[in-house]
C-alpha positions as CSV (number, residue, x, y, z in Angstrom):
1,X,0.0,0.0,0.0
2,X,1.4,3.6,-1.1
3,X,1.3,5.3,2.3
4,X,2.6,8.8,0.3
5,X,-0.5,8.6,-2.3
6,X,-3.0,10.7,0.4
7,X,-0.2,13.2,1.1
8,X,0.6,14.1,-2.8
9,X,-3.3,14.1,-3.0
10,X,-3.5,16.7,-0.3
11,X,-0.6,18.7,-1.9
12,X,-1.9,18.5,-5.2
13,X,-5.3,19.7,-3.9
14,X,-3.3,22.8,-1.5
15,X,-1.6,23.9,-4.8
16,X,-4.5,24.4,-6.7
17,X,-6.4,26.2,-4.2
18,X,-3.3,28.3,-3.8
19,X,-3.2,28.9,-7.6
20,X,-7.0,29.6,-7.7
21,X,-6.7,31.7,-5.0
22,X,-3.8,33.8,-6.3
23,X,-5.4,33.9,-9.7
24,X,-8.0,35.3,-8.1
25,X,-6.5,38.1,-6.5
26,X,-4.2,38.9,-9.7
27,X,-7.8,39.0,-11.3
28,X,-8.8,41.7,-8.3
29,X,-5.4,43.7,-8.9
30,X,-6.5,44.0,-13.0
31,X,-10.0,45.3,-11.9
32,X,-8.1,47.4,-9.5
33,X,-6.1,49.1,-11.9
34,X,-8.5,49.2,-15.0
35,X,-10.7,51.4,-12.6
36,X,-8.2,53.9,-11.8
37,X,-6.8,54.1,-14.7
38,X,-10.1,55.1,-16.5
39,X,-11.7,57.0,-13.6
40,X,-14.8,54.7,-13.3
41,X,-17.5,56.2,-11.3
42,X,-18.3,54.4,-8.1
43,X,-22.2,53.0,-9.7
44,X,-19.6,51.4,-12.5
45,X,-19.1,47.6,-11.7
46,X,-16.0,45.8,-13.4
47,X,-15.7,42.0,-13.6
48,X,-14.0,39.6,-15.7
49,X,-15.4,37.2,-17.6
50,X,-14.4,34.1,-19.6
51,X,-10.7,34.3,-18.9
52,X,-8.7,31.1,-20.3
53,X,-5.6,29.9,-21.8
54,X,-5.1,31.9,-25.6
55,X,-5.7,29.5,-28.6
56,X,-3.8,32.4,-30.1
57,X,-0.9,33.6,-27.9
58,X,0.7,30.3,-26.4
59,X,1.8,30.8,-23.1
60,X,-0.6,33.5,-22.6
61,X,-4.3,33.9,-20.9
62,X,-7.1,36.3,-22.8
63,X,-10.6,37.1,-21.0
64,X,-12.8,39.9,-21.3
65,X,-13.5,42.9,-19.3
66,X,-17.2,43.7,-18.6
67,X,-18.2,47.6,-17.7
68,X,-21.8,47.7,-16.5
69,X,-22.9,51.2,-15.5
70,X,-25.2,53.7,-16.0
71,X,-24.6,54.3,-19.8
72,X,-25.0,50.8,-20.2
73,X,-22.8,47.5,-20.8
74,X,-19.1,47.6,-22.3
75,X,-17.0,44.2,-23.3
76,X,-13.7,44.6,-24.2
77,X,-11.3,41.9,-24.9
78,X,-7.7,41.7,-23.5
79,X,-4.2,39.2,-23.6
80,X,-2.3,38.6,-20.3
81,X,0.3,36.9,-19.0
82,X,-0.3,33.8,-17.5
83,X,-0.4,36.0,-14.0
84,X,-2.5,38.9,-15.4
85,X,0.6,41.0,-13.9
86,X,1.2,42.4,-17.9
87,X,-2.2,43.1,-20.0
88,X,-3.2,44.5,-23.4
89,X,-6.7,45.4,-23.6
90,X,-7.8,45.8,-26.8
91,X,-10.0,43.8,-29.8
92,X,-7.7,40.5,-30.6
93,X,-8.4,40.5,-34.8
94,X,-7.4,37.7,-37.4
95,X,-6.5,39.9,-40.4
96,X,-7.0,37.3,-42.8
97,X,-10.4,37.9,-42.2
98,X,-12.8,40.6,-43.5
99,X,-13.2,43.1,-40.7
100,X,-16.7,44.3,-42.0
101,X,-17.8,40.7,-42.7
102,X,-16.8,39.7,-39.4
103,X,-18.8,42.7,-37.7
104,X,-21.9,41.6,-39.9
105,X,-21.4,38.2,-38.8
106,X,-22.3,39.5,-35.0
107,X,-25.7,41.1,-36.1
108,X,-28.8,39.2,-36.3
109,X,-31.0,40.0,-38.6
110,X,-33.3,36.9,-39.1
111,X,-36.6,37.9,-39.3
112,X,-36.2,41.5,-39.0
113,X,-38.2,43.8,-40.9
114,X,-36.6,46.4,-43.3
115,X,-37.0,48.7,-45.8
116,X,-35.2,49.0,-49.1
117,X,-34.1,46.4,-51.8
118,X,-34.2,43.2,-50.2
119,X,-30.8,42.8,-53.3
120,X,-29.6,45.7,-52.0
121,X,-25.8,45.8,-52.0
122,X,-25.2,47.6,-49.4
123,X,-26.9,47.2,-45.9
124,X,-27.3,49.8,-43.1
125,X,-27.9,48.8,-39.9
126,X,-29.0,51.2,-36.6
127,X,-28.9,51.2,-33.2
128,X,-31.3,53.8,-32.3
129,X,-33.9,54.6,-29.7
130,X,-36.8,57.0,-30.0
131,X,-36.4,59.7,-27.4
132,X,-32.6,60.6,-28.4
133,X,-32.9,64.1,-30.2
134,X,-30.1,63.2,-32.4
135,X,-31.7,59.8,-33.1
136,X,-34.0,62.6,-35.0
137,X,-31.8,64.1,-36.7
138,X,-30.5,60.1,-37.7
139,X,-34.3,59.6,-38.6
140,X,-34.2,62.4,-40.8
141,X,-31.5,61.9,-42.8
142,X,-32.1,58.3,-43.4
143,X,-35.6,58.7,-44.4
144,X,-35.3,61.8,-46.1
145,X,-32.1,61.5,-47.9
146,X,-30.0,57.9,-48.0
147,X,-33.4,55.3,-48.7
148,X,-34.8,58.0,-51.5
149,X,-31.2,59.1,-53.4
150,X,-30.1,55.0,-53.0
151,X,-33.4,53.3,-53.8
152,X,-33.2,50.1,-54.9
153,X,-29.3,50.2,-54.0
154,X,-29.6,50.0,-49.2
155,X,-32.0,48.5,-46.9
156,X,-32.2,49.5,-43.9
157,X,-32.7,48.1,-40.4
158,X,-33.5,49.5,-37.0
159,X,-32.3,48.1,-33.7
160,X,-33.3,49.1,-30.2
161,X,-30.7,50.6,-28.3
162,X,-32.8,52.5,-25.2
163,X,-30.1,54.5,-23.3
164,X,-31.4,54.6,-19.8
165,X,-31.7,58.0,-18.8
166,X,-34.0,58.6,-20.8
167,X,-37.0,57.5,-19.2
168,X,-39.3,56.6,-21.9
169,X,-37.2,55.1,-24.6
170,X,-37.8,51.9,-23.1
171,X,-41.4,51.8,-23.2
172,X,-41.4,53.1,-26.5
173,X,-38.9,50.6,-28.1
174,X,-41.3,47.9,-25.8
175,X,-44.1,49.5,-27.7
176,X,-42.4,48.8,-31.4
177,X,-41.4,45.4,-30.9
178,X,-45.1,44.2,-29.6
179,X,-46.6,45.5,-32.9
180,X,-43.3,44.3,-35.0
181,X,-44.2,41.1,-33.2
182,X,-47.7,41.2,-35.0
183,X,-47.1,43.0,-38.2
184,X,-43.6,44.4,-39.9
185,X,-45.6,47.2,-41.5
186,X,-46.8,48.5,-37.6
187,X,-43.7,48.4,-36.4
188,X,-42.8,50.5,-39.1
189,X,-45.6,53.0,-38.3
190,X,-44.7,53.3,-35.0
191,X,-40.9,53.8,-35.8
192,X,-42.0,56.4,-37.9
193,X,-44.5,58.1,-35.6
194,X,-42.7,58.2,-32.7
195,X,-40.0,60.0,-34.6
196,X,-42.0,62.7,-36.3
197,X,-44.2,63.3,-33.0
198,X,-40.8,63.1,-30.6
199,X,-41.8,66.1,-29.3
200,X,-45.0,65.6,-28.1
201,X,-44.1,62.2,-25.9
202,X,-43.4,61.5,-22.6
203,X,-43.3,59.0,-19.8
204,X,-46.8,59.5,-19.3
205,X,-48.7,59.2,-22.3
206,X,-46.1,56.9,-24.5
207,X,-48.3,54.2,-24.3
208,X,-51.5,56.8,-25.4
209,X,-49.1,58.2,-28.4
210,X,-48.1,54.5,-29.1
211,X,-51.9,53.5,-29.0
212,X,-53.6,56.3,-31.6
213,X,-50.0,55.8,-33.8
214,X,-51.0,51.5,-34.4
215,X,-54.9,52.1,-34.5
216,X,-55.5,52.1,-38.4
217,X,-52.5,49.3,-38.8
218,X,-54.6,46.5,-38.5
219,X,-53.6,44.5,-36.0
220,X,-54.7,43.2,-32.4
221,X,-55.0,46.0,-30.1
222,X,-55.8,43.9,-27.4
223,X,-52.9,41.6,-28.0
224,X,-50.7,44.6,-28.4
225,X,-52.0,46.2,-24.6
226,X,-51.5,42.7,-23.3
227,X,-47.5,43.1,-25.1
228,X,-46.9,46.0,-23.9
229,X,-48.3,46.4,-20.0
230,X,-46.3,42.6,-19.6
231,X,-43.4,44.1,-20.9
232,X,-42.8,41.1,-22.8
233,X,-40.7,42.4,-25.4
234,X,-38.3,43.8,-22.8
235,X,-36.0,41.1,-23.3
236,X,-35.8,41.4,-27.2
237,X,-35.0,45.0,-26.4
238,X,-32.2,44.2,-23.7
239,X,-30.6,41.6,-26.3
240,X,-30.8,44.7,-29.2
241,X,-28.9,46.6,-26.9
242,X,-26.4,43.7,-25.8
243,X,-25.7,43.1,-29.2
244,X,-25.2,46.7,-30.0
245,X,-22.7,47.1,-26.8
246,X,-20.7,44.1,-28.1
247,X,-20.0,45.9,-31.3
248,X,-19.0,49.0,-29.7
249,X,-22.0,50.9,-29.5
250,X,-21.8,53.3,-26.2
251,X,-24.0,55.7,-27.3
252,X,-26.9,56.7,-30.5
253,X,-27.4,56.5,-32.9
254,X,-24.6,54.7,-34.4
255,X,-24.9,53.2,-37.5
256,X,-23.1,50.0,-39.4
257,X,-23.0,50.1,-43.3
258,X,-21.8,46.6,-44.6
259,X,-19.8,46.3,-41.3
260,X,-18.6,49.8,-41.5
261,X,-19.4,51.7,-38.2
262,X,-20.2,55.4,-38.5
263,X,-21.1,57.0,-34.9
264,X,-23.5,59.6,-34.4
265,X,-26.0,62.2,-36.2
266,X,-23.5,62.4,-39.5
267,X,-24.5,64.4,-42.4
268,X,-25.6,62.8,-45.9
269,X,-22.3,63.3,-46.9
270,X,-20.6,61.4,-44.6
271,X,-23.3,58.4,-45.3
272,X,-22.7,58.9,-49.4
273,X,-19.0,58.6,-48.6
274,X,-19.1,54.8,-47.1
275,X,-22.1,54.0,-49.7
276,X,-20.4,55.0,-52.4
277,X,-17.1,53.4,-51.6
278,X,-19.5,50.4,-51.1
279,X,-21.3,50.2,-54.2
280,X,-17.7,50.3,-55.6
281,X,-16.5,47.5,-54.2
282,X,-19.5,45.0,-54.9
283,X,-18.9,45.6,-59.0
């Protein structure tokens, strides 16, 4: 009988609690750091998440750091050393691959309604809420300028990104998935109305507005209150906005054409520019 066998047992169990334990407080120290460094406010939580052995970098760990805090949720991706003493935060990229195909890849759009050429070359997709003024001024332009001067040539998508202090873009973007739920061309009413009537909305009477904007679009009211006072569309909303945060998106509107992020309420121009250059490549 091998009297030593229990004792290397122990040993080997002491020596991976230590490890654990150490890795855990080198995981502490990154958070630590990463906070001062970029003067997170106190309501900002940090954690890290998924941190393993690279597939890329041998030798080295690679995780990601998650910022939840007022202005939403943040994920970015960093390399270590084994310790997580030495870190490089940063998006880890394979440049054999296309970088706009690869941010493409990341959006779902199965089943999504949108408007345009369903051929189109070129697709624009927005992460928008309806309360943001320059969400508007994103509204405007789209409608008004890049589907009429590209027709036939874009189609267009619109995501819910709510930013939470404004207090009734969630119940809004609620509101427009319960009647995309039903109908693609209600949803689009309401995307449009809330828009043009910004205005005149508020926390108070979103759900009246929402209600007289669906009332000649043919579908179930009743299922629609039922929708909308369940809140049972939240979740879509909250995985819109995940999705969105994943790519980047901190703030709205911010728009992706073919993969190609443009940030904010840009002029036409700066939309023609990527189109164009777009349209170009796909001959």
């Amino acid at each position: 009988m091998n009297r030593l066998a229990p004792s290397f047992a122990v040993a080997g169990l002491l020596a991976m609690a230590s490890a654990s334990m150490a890795l855990a407080q080198s995981e502490d120290a990154l958070i630590k750091y990463f906070r001062k460094k970029n003067n997170l406010p106190p309501t900002a939580t940090v954690t890290v998440q998924g941190l393993k052995d690279s597939a890329n970098f041998k030798g080295s760990k690679e995780g990601t750091l998650n910022i939840a805090g007022p202005q939403g949720n943040k994920a970015l991706g960093f390399i270590a050393s084994p310790d997580l003493r030495y870190v490089v935060v940063g998006e880890v990229v394979d440049t054999t691959v296309d970088p706009s195909k690869a941010v493409m890849a990341k959006i779902n759009l199965q089943g999504e309604p949108f408007k345009g050429a369903k051929d189109a070359k070129v697709t624009i997709v927005e992460y928008s809420e309806f309360q943001c003024p320059f969400c508007k001024r994103g509204f405007d332009t789209i409608e008004n300028q890049v589907l009429k001067q590209y027709e036939g040539k874009v189609k267009f998508y619109f995501k819910s990104f709510p930013l939470p202090f404004h207090p009734w873009a969630m119940p809004a973007s609620i509101a427009a998935e319960c009647a995309k739920s039903q109908k693609a061309e209600a949803f689009w009413k309401i995307y449009e109305s809330f828009f043009t009537h910004q205005s005149e909305i508020n926390p108070q009477n979103v759900k009246d507005k929402a209600t007289e904007y669906l009332k000649d679009t043919g579908i179930d009211m009743a299922k629609w209150t039922t929708c909308f006072d369940g809140k049972e569309t939240a979740a879509k909303v909250n995985k819109e906005h995940d999705e969105g945060a994943a790519l980047g998106v901190t703030g709205t509107p911010a728009f992706f054409i073919n993969g190609r992020m443009l940030v904010g309420a840009q002029p036409f121009e700066q939309f023609k520019n990527v189109i164009d250059d777009e349209l170009a490549a796909a001959k």
